[in-house]
C-alpha positions as a Markdown table, in Angstrom:
| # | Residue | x | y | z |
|---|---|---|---|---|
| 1 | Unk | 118.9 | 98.6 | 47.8 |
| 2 | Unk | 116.7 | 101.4 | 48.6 |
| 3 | Unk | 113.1 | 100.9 | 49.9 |
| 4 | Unk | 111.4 | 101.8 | 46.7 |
| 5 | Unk | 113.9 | 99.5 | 44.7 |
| 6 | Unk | 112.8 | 96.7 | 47.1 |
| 7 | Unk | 109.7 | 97.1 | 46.5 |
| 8 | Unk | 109.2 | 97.6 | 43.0 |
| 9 | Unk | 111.0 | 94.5 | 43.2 |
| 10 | Unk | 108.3 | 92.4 | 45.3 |
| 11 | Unk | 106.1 | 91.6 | 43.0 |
| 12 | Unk | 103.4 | 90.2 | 45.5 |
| 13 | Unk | 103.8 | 93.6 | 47.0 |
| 14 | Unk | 102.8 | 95.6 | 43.9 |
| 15 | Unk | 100.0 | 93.3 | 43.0 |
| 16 | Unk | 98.2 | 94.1 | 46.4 |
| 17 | Unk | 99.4 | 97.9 | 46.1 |
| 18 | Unk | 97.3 | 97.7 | 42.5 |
| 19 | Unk | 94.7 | 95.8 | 43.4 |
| 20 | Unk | 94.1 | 98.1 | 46.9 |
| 21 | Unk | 94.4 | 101.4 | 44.4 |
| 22 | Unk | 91.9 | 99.7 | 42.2 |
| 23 | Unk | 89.7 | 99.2 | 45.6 |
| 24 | Unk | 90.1 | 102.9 | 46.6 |
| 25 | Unk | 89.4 | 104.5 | 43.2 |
| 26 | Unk | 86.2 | 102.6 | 42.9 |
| 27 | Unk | 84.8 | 103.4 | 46.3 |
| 28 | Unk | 85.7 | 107.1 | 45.5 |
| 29 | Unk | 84.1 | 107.1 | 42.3 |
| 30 | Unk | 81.1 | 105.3 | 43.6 |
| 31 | Unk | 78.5 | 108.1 | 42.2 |
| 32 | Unk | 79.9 | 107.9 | 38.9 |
| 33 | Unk | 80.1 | 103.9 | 38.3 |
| 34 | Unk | 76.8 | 103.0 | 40.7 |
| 35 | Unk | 74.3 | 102.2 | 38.1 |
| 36 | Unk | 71.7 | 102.8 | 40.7 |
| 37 | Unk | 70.3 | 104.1 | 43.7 |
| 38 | Unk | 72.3 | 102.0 | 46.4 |
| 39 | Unk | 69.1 | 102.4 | 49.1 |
| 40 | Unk | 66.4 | 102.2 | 46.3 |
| 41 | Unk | 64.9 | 98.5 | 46.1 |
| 42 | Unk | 62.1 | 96.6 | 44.1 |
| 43 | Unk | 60.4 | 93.7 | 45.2 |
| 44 | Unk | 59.9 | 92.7 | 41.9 |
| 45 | Unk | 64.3 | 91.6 | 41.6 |
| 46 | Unk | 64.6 | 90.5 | 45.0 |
| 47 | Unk | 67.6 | 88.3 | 45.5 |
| 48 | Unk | 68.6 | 88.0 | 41.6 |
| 49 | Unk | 72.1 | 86.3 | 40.7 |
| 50 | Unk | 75.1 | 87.6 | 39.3 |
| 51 | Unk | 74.4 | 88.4 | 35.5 |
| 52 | Unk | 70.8 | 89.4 | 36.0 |
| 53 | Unk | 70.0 | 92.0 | 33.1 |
| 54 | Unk | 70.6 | 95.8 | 34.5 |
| 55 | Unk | 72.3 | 94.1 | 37.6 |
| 56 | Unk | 75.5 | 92.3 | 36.9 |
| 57 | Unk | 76.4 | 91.4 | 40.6 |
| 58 | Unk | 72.6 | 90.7 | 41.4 |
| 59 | Unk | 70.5 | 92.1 | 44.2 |
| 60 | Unk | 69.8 | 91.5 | 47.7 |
| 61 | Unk | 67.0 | 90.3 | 49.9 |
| 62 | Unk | 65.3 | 94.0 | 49.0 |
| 63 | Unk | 66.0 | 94.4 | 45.4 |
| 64 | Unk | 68.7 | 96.4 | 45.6 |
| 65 | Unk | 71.5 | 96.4 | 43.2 |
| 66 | Unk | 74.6 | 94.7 | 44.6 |
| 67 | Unk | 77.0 | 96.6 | 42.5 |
| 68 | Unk | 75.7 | 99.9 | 43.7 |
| 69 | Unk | 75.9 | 98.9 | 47.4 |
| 70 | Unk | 79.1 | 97.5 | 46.7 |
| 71 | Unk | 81.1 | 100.4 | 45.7 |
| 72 | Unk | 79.4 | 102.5 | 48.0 |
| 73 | Unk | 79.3 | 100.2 | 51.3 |
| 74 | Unk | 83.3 | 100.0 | 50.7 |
| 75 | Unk | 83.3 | 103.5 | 51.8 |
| 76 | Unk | 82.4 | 103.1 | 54.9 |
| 77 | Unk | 84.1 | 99.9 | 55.1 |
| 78 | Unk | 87.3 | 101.7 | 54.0 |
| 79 | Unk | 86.9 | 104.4 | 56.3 |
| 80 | Unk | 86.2 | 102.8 | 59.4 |
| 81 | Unk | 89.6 | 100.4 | 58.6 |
| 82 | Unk | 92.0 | 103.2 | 58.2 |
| 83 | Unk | 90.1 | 106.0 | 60.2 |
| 84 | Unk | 90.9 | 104.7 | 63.3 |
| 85 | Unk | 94.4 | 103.0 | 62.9 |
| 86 | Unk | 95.4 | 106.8 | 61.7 |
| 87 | Unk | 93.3 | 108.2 | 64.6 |
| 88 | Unk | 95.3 | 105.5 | 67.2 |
| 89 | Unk | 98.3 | 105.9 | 65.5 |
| 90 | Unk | 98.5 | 110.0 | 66.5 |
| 91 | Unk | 97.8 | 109.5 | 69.7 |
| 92 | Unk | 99.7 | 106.1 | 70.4 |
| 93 | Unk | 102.8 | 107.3 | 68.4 |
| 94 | Unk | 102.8 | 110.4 | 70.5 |
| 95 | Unk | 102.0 | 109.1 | 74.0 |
| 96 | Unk | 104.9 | 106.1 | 73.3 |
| 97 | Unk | 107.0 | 108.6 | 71.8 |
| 98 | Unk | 107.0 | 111.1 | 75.4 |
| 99 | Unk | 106.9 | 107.5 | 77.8 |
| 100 | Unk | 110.1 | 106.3 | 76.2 |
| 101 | Unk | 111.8 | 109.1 | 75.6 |
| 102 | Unk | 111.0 | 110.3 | 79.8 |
| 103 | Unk | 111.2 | 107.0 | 81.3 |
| 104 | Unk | 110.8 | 106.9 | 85.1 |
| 105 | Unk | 107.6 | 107.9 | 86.1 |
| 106 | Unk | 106.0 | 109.1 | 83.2 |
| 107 | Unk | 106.6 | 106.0 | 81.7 |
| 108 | Unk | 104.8 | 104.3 | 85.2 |
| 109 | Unk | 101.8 | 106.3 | 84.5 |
| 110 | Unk | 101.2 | 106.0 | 80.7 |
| 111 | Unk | 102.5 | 101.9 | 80.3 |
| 112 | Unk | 100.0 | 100.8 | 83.5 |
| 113 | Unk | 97.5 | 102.6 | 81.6 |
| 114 | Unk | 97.4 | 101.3 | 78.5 |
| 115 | Unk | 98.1 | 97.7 | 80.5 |
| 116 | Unk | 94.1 | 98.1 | 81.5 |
| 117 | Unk | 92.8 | 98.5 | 78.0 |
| 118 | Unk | 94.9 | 95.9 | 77.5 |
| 119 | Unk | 93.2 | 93.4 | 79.8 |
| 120 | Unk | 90.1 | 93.3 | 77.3 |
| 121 | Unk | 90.1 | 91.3 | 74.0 |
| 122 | Unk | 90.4 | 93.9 | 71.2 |
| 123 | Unk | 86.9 | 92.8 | 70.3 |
| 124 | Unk | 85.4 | 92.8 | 73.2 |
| 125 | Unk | 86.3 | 96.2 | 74.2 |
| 126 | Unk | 85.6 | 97.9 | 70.8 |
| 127 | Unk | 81.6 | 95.8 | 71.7 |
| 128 | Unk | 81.9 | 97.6 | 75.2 |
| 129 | Unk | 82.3 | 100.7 | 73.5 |
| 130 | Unk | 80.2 | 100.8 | 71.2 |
| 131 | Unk | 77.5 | 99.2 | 73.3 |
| 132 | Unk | 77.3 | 101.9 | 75.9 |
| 133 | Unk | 77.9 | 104.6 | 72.8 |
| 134 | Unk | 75.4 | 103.1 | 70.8 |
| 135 | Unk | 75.7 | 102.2 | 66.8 |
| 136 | Unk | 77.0 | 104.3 | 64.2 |
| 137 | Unk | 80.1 | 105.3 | 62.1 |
| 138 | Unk | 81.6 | 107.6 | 64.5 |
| 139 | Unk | 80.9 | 105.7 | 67.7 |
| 140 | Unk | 82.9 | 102.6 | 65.6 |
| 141 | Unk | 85.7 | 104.7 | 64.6 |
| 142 | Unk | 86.4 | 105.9 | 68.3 |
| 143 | Unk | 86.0 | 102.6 | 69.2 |
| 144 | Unk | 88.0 | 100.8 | 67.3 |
| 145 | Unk | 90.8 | 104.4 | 67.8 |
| 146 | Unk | 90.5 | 102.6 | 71.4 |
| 147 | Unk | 91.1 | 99.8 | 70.3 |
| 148 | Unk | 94.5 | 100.3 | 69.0 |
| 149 | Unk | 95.8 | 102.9 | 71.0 |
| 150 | Unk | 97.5 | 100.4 | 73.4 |
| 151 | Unk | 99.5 | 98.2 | 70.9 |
| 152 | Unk | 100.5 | 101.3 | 69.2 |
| 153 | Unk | 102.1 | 103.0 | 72.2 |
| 154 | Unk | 104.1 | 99.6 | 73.2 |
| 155 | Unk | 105.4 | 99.5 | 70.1 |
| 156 | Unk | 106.4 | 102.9 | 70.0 |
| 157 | Unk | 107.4 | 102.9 | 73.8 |
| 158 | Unk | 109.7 | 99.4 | 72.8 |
| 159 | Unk | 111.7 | 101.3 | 69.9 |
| 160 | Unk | 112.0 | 104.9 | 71.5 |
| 161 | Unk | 113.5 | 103.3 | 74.5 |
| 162 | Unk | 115.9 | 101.8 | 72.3 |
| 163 | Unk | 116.7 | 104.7 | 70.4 |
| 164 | Unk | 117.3 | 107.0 | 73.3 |
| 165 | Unk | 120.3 | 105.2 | 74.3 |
| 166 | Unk | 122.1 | 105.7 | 71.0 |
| 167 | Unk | 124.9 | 107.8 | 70.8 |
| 168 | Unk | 123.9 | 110.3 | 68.3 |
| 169 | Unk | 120.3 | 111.0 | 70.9 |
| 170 | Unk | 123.6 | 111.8 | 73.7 |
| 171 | Unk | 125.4 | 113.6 | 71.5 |
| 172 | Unk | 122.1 | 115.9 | 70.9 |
| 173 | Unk | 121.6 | 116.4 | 74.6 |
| 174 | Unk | 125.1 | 116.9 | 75.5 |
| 175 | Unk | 124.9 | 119.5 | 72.9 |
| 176 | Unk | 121.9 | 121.3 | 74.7 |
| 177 | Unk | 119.4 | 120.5 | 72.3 |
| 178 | Unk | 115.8 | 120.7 | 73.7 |
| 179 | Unk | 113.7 | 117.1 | 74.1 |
| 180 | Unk | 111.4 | 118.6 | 71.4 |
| 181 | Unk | 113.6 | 118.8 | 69.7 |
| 182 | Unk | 115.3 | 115.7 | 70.4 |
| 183 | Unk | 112.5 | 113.6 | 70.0 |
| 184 | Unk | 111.4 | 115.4 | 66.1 |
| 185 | Unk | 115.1 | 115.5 | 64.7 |
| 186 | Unk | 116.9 | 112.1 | 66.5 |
| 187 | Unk | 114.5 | 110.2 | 67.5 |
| 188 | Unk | 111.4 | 110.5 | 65.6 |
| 189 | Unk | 113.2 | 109.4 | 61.8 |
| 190 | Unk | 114.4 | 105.9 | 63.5 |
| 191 | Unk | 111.1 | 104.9 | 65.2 |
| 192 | Unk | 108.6 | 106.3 | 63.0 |
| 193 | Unk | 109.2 | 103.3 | 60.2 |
| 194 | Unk | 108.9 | 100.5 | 62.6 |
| 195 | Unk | 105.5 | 102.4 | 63.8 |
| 196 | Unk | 103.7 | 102.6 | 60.3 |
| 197 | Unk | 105.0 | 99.1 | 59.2 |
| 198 | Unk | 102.7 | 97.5 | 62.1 |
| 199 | Unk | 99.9 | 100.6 | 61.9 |
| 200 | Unk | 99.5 | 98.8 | 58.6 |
| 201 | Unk | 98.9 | 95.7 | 59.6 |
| 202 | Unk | 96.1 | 96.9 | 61.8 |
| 203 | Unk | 93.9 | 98.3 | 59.2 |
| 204 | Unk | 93.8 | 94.6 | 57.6 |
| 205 | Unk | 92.5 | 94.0 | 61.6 |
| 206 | Unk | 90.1 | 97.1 | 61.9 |
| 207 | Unk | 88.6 | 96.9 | 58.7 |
| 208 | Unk | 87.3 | 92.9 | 60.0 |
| 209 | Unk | 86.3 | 94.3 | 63.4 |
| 210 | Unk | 84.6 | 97.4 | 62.0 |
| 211 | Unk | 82.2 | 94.9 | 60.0 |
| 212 | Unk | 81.9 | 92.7 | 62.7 |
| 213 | Unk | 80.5 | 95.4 | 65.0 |
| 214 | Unk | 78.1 | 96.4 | 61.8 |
| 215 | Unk | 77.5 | 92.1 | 61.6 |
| 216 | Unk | 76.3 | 92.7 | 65.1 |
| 217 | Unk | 74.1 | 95.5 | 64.9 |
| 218 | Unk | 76.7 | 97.6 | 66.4 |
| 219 | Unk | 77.9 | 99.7 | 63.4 |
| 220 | Unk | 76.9 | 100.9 | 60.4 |
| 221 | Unk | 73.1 | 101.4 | 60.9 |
| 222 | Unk | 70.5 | 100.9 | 57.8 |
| 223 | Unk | 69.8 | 102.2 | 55.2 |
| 224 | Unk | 73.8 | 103.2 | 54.2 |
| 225 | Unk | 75.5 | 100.2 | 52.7 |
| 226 | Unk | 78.9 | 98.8 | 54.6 |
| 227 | Unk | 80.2 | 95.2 | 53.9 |
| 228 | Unk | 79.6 | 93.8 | 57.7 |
| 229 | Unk | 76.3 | 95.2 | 57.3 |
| 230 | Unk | 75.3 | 93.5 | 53.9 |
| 231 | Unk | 76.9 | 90.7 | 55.1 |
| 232 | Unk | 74.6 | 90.5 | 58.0 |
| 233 | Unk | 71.5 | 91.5 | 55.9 |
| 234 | Unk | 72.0 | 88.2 | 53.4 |
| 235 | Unk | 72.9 | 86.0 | 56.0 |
| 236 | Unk | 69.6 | 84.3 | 55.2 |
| 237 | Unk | 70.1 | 84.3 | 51.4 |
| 238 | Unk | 72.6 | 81.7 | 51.9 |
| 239 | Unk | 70.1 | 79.6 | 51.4 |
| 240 | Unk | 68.3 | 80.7 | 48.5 |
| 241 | Unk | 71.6 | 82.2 | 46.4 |
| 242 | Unk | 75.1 | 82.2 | 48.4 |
| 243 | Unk | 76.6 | 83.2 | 45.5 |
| 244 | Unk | 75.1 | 87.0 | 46.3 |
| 245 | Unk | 75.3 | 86.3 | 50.0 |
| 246 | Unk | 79.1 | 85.7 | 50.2 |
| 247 | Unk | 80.1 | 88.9 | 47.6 |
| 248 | Unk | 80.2 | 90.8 | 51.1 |
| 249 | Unk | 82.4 | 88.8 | 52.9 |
| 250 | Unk | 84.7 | 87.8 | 49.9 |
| 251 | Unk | 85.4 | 91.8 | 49.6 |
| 252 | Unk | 86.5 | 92.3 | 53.3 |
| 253 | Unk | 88.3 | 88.9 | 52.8 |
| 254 | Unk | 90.3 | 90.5 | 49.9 |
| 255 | Unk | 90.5 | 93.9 | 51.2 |
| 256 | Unk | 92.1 | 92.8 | 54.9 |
| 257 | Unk | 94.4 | 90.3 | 53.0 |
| 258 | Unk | 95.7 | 92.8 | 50.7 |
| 259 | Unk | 96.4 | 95.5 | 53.4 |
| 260 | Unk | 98.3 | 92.2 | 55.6 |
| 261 | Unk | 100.8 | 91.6 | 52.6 |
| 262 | Unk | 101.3 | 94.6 | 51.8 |
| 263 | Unk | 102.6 | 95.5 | 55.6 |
| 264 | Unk | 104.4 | 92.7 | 54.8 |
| 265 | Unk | 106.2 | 93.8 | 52.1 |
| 266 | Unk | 106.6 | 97.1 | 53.8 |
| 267 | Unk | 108.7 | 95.5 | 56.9 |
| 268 | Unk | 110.6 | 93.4 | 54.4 |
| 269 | Unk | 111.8 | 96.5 | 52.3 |
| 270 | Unk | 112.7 | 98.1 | 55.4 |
| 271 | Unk | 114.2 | 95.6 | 56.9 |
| 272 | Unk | 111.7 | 95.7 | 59.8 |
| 273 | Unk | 111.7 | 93.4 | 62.8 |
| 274 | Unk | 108.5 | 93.9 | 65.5 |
């Protein structure tokens, strides 16, 4: 079977494909389904439950609609997820792609590199970051890019080592074909599906560490509206009305899930094995 018959055939799969389209089209059409100002409060609703007239998810600790800052917070929730894992996956791909293919030295010099970053938890280093950079949705995104470089270029180092020793990659070079060559014709079809299966899986991780940095204070700055930060923002509400205080974190609960099954139903179709 092909991919897309394998797919279409996983249900699990197509229900998290649907569910994460539904996702994106909302946040995309945030101005046009946002029945209010997402930064605009009152005092006069503060903190109102789900089904409150003219607010249907209720408001937060400032009066401000939850719906709005909803749609709009998953955004920036959205963007600093994929952003970076696209971001890492460039620059990862590419610098795994030219160690494995080179070997020898090359390999010395870009492997031990990436072995520093690795030394550092994934959140700790994207707090390090961000900490000397100071808060904010591009300091986040390079970050977290940080972040993910490393596993990115093992993987891709791993499989392009593998590859090279095929006989169709001698064949090429015994034919005088160029390593650019080499590496976009031969080698780059046979590593490229392992490397966006597992890129995949990553977002489900970035878009959890992206609003844990704006949990901390180390993210998305007020007034915009991102999930980590409304999460952190109704912390105290728990109290008073969890019900509103958990909307937050049951949207980057959903979100990260459905990006995790569907990179597993991506290595299943193609027969993947990290």
């Amino acid at each position: 079977m092909r991919v897309r018959e394998r797919l279409l055939a996983d249900p699990v799969t197509m229900a998290v494909a649907l569910l994460l389209l539904i996702i994106v089209v909302m946040v995309i059409a945030a101005p046009l389904i946002a029945t209010y100002d997402p930064t605009s409060g009152s005092a006069f609703a503060r903190l109102k439950s789900p089904g409150y007239p003219g607010h249907w998810l209720g408001t937060d600790e400032v009066g401000r609609d939850l719906w709005s800052r909803m749609v709009y917070g998953g955004r920036l929730t959205l963007l600093c997820g994929v952003a970076p894992v696209a971001f890492a996956l460039l620059v990862g791909g590419s610098l795994g792609l030219v160690a494995g293919y080179r070997g020898g030295l090359v390999n010395s010099f870009i492997m031990r590199g990436m072995d520093v970053l690795y030394a550092f938890p994934s959140i700790l280093l994207a707090i390090a970051i961000c900490g000397m950079l100071g808060s904010g949705v591009g300091n986040t995104i390079l970050a977290l890019t940080v972040t993910f470089i490393p596993p990115i270029v093992r993987i891709s180092e791993t499989i392009t080592t593998q590859v090279r020793s095929f006989e169709f990659v001698e064949a090429a070079r015994a034919s005088g074909a160029t390593s650019a060559s080499i590496i976009r014709f031969h080698i780059l079809n046979n590593v490229l599906g392992p490397i966006l299966v597992y890129a995949t899986s990553l977002i489900s991780i970035s878009i959890i560490l992206a609003a844990g940095l704006s949990f901390l204070g180390l993210g998305v700055t007020p007034p915009d509206a991102e999930w980590g930060l409304m999460l952190n923002n109704l912390r105290q509400a728990i109290w008073v009305n969890p019900l509103v205080a958990a909307l937050p974190g049951v949207m980057i609960f959903m979100t990260s899930m459905c990006f995790n099954l569907m990179s597993d139903g991506l290595r299943t179709a193609m027969d993947v094995r990290l």
